[in-house]
C-alpha positions as CSV (number, residue, x, y, z in Angstrom):
1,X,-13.5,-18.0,3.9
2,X,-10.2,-18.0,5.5
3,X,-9.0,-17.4,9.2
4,X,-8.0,-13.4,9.2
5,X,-5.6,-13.8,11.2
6,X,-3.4,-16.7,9.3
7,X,-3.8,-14.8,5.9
8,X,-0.7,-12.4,5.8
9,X,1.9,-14.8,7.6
10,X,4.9,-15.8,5.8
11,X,5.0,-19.2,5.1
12,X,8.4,-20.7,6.8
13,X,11.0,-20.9,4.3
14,X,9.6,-17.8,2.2
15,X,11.5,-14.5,2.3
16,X,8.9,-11.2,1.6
17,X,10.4,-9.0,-1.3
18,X,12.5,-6.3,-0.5
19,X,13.8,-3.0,-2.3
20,X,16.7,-3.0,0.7
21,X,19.8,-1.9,-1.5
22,X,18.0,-1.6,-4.7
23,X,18.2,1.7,-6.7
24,X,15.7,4.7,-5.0
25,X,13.2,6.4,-7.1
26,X,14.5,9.6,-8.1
27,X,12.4,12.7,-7.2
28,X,14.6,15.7,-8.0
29,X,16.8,17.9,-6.9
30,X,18.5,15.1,-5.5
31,X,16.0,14.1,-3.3
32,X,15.3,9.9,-3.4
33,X,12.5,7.3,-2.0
34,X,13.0,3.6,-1.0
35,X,10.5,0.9,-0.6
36,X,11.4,-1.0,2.3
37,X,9.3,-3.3,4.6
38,X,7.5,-1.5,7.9
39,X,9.2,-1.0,10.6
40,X,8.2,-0.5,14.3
41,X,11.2,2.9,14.1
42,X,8.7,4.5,11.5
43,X,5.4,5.0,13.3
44,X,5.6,8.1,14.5
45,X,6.5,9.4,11.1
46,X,3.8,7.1,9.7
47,X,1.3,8.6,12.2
48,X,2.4,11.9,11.2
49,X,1.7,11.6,7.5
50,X,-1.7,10.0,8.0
51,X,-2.9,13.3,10.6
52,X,-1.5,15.8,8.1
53,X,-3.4,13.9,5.0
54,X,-5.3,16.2,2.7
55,X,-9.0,16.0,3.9
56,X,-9.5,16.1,-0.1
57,X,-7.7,13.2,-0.7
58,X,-9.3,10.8,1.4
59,X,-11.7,8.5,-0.2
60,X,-14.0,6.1,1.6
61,X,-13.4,6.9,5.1
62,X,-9.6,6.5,4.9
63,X,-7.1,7.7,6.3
64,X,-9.8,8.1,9.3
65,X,-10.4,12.0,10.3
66,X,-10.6,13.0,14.3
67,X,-6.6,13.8,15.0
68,X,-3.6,11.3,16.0
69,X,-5.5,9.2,18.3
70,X,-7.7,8.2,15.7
71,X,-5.2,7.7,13.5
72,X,-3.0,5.4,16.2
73,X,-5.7,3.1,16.6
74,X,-6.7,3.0,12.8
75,X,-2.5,2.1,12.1
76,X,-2.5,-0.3,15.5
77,X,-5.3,-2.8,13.7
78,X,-3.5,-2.5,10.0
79,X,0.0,-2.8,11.7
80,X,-0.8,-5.7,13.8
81,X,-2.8,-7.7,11.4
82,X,-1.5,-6.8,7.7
83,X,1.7,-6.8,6.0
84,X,3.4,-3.2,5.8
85,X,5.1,-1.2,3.2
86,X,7.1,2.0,3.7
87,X,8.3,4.8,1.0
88,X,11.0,6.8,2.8
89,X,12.5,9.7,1.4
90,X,15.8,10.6,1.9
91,X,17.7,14.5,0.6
92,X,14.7,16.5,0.7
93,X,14.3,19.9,0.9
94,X,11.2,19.6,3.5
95,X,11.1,16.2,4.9
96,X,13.7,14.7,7.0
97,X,15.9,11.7,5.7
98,X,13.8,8.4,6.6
99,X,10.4,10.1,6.8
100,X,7.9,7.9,5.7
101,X,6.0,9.6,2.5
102,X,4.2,6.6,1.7
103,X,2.4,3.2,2.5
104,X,0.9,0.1,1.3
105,X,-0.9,-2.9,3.4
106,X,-2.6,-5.8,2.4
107,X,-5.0,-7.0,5.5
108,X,-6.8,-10.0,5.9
109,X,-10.3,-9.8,5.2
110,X,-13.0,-12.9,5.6
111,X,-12.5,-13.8,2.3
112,X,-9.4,-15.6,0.9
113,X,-8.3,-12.6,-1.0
114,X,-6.4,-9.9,1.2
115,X,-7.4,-6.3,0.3
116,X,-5.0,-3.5,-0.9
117,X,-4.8,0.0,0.4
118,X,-2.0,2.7,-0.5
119,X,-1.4,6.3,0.3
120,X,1.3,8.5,-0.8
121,X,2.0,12.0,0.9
122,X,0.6,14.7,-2.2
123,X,4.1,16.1,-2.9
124,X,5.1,12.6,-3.9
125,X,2.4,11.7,-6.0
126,X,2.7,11.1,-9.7
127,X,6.3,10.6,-8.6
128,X,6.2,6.0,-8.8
129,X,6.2,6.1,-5.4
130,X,2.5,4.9,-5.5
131,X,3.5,2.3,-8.4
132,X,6.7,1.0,-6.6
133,X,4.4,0.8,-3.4
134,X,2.1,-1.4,-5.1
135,X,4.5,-3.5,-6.9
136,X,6.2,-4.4,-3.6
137,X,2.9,-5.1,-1.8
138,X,1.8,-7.6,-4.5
139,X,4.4,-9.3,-4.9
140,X,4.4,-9.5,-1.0
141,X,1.3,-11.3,-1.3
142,X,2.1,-14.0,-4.3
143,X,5.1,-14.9,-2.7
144,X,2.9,-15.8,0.1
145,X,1.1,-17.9,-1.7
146,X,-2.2,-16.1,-1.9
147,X,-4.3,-16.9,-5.1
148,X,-4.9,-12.8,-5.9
149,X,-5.6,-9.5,-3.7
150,X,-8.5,-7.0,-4.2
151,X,-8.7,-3.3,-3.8
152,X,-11.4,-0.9,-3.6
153,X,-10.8,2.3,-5.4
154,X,-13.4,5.9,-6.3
155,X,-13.8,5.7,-9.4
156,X,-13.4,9.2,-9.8
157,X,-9.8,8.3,-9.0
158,X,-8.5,7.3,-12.7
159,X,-4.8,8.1,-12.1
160,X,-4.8,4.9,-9.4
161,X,-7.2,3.1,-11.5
162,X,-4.6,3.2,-14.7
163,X,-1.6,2.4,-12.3
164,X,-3.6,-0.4,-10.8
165,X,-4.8,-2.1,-14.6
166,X,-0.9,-1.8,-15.7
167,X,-0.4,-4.2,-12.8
168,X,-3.4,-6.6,-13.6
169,X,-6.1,-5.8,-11.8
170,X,-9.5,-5.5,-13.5
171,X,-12.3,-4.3,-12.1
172,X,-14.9,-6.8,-10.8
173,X,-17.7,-5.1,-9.4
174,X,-20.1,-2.7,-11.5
175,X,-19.2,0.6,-10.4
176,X,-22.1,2.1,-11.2
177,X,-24.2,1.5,-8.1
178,X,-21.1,2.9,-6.1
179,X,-19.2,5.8,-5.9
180,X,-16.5,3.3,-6.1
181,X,-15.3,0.0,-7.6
182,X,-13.7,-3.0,-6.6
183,X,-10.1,-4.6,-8.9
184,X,-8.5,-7.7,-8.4
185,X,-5.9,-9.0,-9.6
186,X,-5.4,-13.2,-9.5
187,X,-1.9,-14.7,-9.7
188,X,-1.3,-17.5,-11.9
189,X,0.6,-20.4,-10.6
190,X,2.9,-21.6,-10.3
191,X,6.0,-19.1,-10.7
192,X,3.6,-16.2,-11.0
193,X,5.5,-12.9,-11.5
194,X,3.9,-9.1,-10.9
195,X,5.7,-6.4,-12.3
C-alpha cells in the first residue's frame, strides 16, 4: 500500500515529459493536436468535452452522467490528486484552437500502482491522439519512479485494448467474470523506456 496522496508527486530533480515544441499529430485538412501537460487555462474546455461525451462511449461509470456539475466535481478529485494530460487541437474546422479533445490521468489508488484512464472526443478517435495520450502519461509515471501503472478497460473495447498491448500492458485479471479487464504494464529498471 502506498499513501494516495504522495503517489503522483514529482520527485525533486525530475522533469515530467513533455510534447511542448515537438511535432503535432496531423488530423487533416490542416487541422493538428498537441500533447501537453494540464493546465488550470483548459478546464472549462475540459469540462466541456466530458458533458458533451457520447452516452455510448462511456464505459464503467466514466465520464460520470448528470450535467457539468457532476462533471466539475468528478474533474476537481482527478485534477487535484492525479497527474494530467491534455490533447489540444489547433486549425479545425469545428473546434477552436486550444480546445482540449482529449485526456489522460494517472491517480493514486491504495495500491502502489497508479491507475490509467483516457478519453478522446469521437471525432479524434482512431486519429493517435488516444496513443500519443497514453504514451505521454506512462512515461509520466516511470519517470516518477513508479514500478508500473494499471488500467481497467471493457473488453468489448478491442481498439484500446490493441493500443494498450503495443505499449506493454497485458491483461492481469480474468475477464471473464467482468464485463471488463484489468492491464498493467511494469517498468523495468533502471533506464526503463515506454514507447
Amino acid at each position: 500500500m502506498c499513501d494516495p496522496d504522495d503517489a503522483l508527486r514529482t520527485p525533486a530533480g525530475s522533469a515530467p515529459p513533455s510534447d511542448e515544441g515537438r511535432d503535432g499529430i496531423e488530423l487533416g485538412d490542416g487541422a493538428t493536436a498537441a500533447i501537453r501537460e494540464y493546465r488550470p487555462t483548459d478546464r472549462a474546455s475540459l469540462t466541456t468535452m466530458y458533458v458533451e461525451f457520447p452516452a455510448q462511449q462511456r464505459e464503467m461509470g466514466l465520464p460520470p452522467l448528470g450535467g457539468r456539475d457532476r462533471v466539475a466535481s468528478w474533474l476537481d478529485r482527478i485534477l487535484e490528486r492525479g497527474r494530467n494530460v491534455v490533447a489540444t487541437v489547433a486549425g479545425h474546422a469545428e473546434f477552436d484552437d486550444g480546445s482540449v479533445v482529449g485526456h489522460a490521468v494517472v491517480s493514486p489508488t491504495m495500491e502502489s500502482t497508479p491507475e490509467l484512464a483516457v478519453f478522446v472526443r469521437p471525432a479524434f478517435q482512431n486519429r493517435g491522439v488516444g496513443t500519443r495520450l497514453c504514451a505521454t502519461i506512462v512515461e509520466l509515471a516511470r519517470v516518477n519512479g513508479h514500478d508500473g501503472i494499471m488500467l481497467r478497460v471493457a473488453e468489448s473495447n478491442r481498439r484500446a485494448v490493441r493500443v494498450y498491448e503495443k505499449l506493454g500492458f497485458e491483461v492481469t485479471e480474468d475477464p471473464s467474470e467482468k464485463p471488463w479487464q484489468e492491464m498493467r504494464l511494469t517498468f523495468d529498471r533502471p533506464g526503463s523506456e515506454v514507447g
